[in-house]
N, CA, C and O atoms as CSV, one atom per row, in Angstrom:
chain,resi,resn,atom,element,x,y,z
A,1,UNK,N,N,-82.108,49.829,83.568
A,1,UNK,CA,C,-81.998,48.469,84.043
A,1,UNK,C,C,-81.526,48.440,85.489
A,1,UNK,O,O,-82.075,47.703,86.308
A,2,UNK,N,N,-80.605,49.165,85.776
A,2,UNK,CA,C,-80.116,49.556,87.396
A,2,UNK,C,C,-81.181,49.962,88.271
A,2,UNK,O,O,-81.174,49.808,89.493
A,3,UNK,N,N,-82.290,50.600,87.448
A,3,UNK,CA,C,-83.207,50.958,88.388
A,3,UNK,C,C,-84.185,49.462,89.091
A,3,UNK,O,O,-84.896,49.262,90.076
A,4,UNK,N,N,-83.736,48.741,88.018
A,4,UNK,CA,C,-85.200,47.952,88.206
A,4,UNK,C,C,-84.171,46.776,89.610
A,4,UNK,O,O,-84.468,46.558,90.785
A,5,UNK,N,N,-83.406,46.457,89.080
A,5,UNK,CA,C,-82.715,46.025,90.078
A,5,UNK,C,C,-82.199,46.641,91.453
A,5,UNK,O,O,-81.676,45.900,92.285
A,6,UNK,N,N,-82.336,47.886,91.661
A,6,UNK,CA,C,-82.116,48.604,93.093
A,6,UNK,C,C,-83.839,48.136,93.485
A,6,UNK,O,O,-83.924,47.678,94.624
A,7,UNK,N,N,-85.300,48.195,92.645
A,7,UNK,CA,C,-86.227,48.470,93.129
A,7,UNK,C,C,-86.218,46.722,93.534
A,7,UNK,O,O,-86.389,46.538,94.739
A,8,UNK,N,N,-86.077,45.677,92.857
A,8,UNK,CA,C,-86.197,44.323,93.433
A,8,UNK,C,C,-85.693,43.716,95.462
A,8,UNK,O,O,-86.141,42.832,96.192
A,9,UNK,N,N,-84.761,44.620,95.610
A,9,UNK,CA,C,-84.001,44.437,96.488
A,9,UNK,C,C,-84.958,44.524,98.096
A,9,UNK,O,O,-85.650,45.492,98.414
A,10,UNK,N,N,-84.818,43.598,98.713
A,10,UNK,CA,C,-86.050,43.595,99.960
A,10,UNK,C,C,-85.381,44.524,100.796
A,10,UNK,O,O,-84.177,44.776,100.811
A,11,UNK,N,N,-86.356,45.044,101.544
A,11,UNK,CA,C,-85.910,46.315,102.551
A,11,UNK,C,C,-85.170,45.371,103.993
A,11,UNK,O,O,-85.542,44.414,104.672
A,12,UNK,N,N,-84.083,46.168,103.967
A,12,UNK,CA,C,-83.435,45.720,105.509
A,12,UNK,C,C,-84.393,46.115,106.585
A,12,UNK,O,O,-84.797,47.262,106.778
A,13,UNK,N,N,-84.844,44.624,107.533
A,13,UNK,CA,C,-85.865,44.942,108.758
A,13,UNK,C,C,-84.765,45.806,109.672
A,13,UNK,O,O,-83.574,46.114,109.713
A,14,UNK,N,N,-85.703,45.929,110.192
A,14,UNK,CA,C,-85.197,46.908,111.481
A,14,UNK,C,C,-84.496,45.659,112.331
A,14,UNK,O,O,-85.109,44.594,112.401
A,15,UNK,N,N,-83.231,45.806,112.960
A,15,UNK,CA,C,-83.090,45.019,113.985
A,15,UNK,C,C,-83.258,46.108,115.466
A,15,UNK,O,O,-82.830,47.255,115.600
A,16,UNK,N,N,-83.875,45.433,116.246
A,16,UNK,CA,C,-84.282,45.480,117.284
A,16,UNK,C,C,-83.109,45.815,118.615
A,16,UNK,O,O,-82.343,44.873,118.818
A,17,UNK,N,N,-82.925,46.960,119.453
A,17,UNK,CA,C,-81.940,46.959,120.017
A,17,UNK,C,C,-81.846,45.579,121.544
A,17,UNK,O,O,-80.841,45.225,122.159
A,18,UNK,N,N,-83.110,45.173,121.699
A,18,UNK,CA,C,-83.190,45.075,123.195
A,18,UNK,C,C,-82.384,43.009,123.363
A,18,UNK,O,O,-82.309,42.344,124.395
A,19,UNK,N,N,-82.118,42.759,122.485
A,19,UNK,CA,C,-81.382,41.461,121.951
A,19,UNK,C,C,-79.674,41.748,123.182
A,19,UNK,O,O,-79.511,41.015,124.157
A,20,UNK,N,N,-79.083,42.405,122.979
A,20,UNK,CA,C,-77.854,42.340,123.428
A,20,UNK,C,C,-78.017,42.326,125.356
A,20,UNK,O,O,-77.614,41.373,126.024
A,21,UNK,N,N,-78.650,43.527,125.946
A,21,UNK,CA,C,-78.697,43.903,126.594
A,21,UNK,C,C,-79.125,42.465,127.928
A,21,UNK,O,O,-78.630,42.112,128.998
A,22,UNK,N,N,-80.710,41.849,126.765
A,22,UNK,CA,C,-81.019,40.670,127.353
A,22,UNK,C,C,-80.447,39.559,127.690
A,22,UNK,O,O,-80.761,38.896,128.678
A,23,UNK,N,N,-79.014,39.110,126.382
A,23,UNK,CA,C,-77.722,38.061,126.614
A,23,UNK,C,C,-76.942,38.635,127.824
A,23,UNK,O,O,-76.358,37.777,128.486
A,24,UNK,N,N,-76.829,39.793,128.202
A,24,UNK,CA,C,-75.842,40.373,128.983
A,24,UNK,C,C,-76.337,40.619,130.219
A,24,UNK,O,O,-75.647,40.880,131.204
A,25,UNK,N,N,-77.724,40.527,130.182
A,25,UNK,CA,C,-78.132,40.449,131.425
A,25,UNK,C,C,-78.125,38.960,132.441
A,25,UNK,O,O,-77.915,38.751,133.636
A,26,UNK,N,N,-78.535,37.950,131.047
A,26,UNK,CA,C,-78.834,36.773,131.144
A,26,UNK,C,C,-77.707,35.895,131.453
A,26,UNK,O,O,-77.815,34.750,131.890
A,27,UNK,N,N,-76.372,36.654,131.136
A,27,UNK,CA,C,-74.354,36.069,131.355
A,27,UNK,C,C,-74.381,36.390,132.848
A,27,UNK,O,O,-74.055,35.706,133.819
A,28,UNK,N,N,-74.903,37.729,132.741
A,28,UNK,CA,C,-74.562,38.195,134.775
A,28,UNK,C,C,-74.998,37.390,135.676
A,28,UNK,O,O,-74.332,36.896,136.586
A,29,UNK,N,N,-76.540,37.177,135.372
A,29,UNK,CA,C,-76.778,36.403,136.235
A,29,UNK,C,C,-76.588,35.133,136.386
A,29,UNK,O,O,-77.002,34.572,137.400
A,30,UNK,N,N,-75.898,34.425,135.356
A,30,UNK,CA,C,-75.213,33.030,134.943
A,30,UNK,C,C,-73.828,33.184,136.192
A,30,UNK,O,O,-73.444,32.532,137.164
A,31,UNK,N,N,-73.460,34.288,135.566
A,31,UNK,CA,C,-72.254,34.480,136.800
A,31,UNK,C,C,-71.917,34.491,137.863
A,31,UNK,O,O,-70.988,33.984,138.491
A,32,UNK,N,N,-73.155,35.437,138.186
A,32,UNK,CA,C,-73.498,35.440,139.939
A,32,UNK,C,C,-74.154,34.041,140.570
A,32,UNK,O,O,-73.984,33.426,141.623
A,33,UNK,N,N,-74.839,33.887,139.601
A,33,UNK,CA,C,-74.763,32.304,140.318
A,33,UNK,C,C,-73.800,31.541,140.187
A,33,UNK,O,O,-74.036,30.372,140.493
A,34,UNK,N,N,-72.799,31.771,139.844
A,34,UNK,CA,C,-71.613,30.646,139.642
A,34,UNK,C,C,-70.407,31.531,141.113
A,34,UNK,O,O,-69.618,31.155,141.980
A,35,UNK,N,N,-70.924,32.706,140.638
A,35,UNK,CA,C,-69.668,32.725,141.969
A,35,UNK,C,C,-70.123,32.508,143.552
A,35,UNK,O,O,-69.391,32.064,144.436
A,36,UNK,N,N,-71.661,32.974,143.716
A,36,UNK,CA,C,-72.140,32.850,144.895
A,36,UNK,C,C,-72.501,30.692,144.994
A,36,UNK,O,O,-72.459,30.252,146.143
A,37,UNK,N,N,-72.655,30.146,144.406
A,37,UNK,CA,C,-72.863,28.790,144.369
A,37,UNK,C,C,-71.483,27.967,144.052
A,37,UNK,O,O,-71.148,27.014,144.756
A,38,UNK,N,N,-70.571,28.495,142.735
A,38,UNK,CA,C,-69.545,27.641,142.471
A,38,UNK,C,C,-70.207,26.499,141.866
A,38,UNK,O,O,-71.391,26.662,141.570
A,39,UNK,N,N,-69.609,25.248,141.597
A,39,UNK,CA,C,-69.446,23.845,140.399
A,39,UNK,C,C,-71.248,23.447,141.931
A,39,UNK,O,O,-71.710,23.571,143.066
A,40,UNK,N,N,-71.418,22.868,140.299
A,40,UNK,CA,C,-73.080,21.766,141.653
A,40,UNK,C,C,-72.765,20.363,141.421
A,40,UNK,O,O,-73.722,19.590,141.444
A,41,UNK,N,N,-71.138,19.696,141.112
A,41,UNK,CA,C,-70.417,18.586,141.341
A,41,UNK,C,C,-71.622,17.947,140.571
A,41,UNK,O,O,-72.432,17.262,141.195
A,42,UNK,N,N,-71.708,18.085,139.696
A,42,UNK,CA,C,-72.734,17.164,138.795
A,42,UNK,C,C,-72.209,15.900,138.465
A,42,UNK,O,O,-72.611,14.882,139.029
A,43,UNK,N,N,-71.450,15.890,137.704
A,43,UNK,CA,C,-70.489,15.199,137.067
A,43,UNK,C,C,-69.377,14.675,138.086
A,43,UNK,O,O,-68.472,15.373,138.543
A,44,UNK,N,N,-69.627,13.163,138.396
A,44,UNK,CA,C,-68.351,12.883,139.290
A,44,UNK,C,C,-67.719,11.658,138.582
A,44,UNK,O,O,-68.424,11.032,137.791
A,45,UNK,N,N,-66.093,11.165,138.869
A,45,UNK,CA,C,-65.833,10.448,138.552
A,45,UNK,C,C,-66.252,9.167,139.247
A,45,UNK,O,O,-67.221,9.076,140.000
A,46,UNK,N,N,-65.338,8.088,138.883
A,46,UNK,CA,C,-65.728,6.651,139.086
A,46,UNK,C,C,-64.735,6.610,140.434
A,46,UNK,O,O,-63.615,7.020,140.128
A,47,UNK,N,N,-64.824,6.293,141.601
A,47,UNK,CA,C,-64.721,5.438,142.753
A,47,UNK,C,C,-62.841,5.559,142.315
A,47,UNK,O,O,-62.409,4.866,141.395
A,48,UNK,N,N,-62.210,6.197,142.847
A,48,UNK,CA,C,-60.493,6.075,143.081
A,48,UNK,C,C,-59.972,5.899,144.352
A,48,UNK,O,O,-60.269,6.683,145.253
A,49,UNK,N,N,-59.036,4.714,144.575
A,49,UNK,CA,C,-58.716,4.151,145.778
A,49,UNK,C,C,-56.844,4.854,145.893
A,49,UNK,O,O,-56.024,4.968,144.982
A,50,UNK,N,N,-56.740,5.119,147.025
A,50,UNK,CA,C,-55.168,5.727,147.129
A,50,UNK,C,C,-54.912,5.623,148.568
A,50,UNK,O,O,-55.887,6.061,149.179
A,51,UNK,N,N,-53.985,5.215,149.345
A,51,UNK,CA,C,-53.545,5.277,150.953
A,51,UNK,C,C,-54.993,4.578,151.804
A,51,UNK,O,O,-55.637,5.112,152.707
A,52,UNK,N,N,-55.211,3.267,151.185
A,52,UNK,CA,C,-56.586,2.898,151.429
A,52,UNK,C,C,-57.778,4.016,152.210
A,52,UNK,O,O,-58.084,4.270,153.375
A,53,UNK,N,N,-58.204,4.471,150.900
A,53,UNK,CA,C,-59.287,5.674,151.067
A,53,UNK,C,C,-59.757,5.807,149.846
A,53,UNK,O,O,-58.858,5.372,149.125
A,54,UNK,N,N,-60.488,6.093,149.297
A,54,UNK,CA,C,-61.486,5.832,148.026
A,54,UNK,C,C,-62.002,7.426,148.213
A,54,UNK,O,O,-62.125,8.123,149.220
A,55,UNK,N,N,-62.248,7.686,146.779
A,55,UNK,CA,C,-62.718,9.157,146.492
A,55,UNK,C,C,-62.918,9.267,145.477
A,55,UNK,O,O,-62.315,8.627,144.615
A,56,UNK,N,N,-64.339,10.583,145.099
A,56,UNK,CA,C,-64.154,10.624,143.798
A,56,UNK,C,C,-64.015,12.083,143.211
A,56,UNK,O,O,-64.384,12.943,144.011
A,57,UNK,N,N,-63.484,12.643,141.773
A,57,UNK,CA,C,-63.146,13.714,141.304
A,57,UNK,C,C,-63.828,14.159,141.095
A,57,UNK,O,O,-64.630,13.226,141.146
A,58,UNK,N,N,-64.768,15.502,140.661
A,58,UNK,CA,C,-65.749,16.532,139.851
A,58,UNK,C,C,-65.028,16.815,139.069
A,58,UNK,O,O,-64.183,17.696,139.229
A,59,UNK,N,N,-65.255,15.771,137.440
A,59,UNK,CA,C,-65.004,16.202,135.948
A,59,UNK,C,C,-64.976,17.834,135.877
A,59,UNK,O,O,-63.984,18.236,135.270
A,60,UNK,N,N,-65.809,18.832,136.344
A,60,UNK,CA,C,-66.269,20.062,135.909
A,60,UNK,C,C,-64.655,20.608,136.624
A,60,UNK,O,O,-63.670,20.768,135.903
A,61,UNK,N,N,-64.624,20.886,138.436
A,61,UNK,CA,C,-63.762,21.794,138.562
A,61,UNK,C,C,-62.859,20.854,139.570
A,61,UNK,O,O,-62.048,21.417,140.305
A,62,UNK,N,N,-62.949,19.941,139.592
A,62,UNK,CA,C,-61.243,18.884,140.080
A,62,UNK,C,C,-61.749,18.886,141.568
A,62,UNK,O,O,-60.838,18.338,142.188
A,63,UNK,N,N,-62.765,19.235,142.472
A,63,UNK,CA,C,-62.819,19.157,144.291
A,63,UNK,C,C,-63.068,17.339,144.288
A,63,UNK,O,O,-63.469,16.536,143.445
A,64,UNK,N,N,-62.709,17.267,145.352
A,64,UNK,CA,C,-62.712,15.571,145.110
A,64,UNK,C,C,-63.307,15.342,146.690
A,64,UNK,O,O,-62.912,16.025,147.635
A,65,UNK,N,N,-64.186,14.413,146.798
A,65,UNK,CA,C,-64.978,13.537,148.265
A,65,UNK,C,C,-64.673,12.435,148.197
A,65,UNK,O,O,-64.414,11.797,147.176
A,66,UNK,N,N,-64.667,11.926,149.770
A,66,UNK,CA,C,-64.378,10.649,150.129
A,66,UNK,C,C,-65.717,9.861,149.803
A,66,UNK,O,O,-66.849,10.101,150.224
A,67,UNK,N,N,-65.287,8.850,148.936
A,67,UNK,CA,C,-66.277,7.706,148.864
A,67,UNK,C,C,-66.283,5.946,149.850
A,67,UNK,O,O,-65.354,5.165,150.057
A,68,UNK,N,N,-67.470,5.893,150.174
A,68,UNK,CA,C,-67.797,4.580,150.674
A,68,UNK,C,C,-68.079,3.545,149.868
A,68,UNK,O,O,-69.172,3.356,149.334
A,69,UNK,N,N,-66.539,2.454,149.704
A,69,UNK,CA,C,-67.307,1.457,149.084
A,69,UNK,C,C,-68.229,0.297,149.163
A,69,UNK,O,O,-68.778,-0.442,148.347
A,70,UNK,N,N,-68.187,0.431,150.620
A,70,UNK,CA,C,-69.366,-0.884,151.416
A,70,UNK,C,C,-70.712,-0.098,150.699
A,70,UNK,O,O,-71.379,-0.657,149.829
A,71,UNK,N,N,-70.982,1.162,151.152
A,71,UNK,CA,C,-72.524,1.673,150.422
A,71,UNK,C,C,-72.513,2.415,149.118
A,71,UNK,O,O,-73.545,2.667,148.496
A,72,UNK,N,N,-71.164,2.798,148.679
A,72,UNK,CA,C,-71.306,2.876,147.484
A,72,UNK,C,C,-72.290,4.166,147.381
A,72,UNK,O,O,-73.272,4.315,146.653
A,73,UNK,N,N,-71.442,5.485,148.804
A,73,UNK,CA,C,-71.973,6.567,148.686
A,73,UNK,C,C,-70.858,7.148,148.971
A,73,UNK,O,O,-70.013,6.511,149.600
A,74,UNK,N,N,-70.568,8.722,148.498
A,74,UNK,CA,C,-69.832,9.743,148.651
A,74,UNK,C,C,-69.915,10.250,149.812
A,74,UNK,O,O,-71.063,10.684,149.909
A,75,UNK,N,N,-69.468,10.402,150.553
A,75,UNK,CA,C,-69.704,11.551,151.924
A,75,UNK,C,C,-68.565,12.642,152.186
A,75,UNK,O,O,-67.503,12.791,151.581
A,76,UNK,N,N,-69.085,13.352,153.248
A,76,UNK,CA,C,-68.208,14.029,153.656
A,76,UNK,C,C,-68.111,15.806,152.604
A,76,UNK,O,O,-68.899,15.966,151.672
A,77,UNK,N,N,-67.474,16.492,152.829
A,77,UNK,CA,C,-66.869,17.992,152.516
A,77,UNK,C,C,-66.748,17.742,151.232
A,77,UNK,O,O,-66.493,16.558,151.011
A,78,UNK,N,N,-66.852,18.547,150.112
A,78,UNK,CA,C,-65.833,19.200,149.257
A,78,UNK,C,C,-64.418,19.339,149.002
A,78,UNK,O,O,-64.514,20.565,148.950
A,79,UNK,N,N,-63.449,19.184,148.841
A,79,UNK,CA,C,-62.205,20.235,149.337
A,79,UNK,C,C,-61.038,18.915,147.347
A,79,UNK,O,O,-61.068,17.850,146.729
A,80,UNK,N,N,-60.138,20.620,147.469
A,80,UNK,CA,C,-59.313,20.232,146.618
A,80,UNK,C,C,-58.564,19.752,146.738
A,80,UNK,O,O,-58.145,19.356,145.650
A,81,UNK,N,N,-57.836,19.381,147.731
A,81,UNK,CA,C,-56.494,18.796,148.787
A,81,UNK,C,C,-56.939,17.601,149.009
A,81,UNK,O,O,-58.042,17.454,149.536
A,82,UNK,N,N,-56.009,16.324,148.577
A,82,UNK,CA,C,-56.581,14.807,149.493
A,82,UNK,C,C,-56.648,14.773,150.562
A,82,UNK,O,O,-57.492,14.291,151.317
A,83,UNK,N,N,-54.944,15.752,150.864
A,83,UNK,CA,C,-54.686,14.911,152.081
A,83,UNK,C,C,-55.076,15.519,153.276
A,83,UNK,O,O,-54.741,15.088,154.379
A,84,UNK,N,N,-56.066,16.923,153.021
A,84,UNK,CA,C,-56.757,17.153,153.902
A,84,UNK,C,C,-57.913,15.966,154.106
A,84,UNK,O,O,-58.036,15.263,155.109
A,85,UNK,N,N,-58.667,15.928,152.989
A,85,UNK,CA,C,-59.804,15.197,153.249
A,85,UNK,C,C,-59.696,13.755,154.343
A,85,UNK,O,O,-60.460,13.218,155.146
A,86,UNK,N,N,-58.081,13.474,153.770
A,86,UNK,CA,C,-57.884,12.483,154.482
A,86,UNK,C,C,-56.947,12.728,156.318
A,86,UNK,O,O,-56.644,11.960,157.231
A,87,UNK,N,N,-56.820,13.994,156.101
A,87,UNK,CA,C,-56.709,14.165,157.665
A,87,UNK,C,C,-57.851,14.454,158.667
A,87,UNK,O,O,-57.785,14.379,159.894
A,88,UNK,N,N,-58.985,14.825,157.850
A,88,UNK,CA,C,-60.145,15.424,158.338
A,88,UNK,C,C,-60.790,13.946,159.011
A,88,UNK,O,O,-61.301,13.940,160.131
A,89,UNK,N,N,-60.683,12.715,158.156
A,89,UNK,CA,C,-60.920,11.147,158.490
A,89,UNK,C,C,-60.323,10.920,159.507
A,89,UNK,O,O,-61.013,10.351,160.353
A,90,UNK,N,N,-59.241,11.146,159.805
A,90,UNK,CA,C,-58.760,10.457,160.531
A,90,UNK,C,C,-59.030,10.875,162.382
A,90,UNK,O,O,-59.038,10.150,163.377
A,91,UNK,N,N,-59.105,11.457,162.313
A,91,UNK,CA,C,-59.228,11.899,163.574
A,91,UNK,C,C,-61.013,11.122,163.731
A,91,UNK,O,O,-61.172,10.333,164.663
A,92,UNK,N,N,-61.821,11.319,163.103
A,92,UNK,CA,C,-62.988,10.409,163.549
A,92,UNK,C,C,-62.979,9.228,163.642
A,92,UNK,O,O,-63.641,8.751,164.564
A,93,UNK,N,N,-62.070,8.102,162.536
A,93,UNK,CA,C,-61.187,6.864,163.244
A,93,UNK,C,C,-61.148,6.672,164.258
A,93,UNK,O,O,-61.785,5.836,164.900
A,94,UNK,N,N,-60.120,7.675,164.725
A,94,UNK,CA,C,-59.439,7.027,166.079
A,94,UNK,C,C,-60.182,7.622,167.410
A,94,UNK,O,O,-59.876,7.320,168.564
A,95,UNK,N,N,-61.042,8.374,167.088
A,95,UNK,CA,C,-62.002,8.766,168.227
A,95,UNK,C,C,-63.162,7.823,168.022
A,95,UNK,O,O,-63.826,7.795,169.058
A,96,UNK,N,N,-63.643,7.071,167.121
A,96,UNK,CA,C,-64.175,5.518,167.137
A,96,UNK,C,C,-63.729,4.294,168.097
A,96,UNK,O,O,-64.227,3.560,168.951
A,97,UNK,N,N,-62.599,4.495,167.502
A,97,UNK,CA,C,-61.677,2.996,168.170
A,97,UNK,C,C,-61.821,3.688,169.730
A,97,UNK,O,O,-61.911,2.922,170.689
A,98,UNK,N,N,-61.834,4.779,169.886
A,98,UNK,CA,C,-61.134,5.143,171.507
A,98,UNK,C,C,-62.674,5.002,172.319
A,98,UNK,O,O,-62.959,4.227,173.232
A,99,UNK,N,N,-63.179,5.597,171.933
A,99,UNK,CA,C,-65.051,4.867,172.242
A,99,UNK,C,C,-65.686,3.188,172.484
A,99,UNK,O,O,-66.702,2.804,173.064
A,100,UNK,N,N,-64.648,2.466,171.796
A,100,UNK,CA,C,-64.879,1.219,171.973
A,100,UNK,C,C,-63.904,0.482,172.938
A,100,UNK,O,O,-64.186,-0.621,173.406
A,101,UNK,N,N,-62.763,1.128,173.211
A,101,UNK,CA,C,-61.751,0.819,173.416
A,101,UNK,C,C,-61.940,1.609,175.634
A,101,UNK,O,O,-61.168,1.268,176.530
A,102,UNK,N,N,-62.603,2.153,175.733
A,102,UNK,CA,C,-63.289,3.123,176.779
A,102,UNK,C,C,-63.916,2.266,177.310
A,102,UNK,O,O,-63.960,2.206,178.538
A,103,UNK,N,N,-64.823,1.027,176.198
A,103,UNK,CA,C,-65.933,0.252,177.077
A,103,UNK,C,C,-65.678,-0.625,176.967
A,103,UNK,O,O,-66.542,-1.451,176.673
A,104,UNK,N,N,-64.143,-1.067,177.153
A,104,UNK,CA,C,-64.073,-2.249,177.758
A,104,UNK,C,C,-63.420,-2.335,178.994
A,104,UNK,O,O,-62.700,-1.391,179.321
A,105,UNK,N,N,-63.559,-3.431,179.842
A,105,UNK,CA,C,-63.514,-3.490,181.222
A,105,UNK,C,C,-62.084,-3.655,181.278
A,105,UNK,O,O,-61.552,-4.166,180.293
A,106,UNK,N,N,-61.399,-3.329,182.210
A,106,UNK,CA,C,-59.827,-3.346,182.586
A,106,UNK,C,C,-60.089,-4.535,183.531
A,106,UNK,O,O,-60.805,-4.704,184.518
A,107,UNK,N,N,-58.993,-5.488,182.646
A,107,UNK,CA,C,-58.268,-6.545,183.538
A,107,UNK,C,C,-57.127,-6.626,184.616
A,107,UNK,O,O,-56.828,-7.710,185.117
């Protein structure tokens, strides 16, 4: 009776070696593109206002850009620091004002 039941039993397929090698090839290069590229800011948050300046977060890895709310576009750098982003502003401010401020006529 043991016999007949060892003979029922389906043969183990062959598994195939080239399965691992292909995930591990397929992680590296997942990797290398992540370290040579970094986050592609897919995912951003909603419009945050602080020291009147508006910006928004990347859900994925936290770098945050200055947003425009008149156009209701992001501009500007990358960077993880506000208060760079917001020192990096400022200096184009006041080299604005000083441009307008240049063309006017002295009384």
């Amino acid at each position: 009776m043991t016999d007949a039941v060892e003979q029922e039993k389906p043969q183990e397929l062959k598994k195939s070696n080239w399965g691992w090698p292909g995930v591990v090839a397929t992680s590296l290069a997942g990797a290398v593109v992540v370290v040579f590229r970094g986050c592609w800011h897919s995912k951003m948050s909603w419009p945050i206002g602080v020291q009147g300046y508006s910006y928004q977060v990347c859900l994925s890895c936290g770098a945050k850009r200055l947003f425009d709310e008149k156009t209701f576009t992001a501009y500007g750098p990358f960077r993880y620091d506000l208060n760079e982003l917001i020192a990096r502003e400022k200096p184009v401010e006041s080299k604005s004002h000083s441009v307008v401020d240049a063309q006017r006529p002295l009384v």
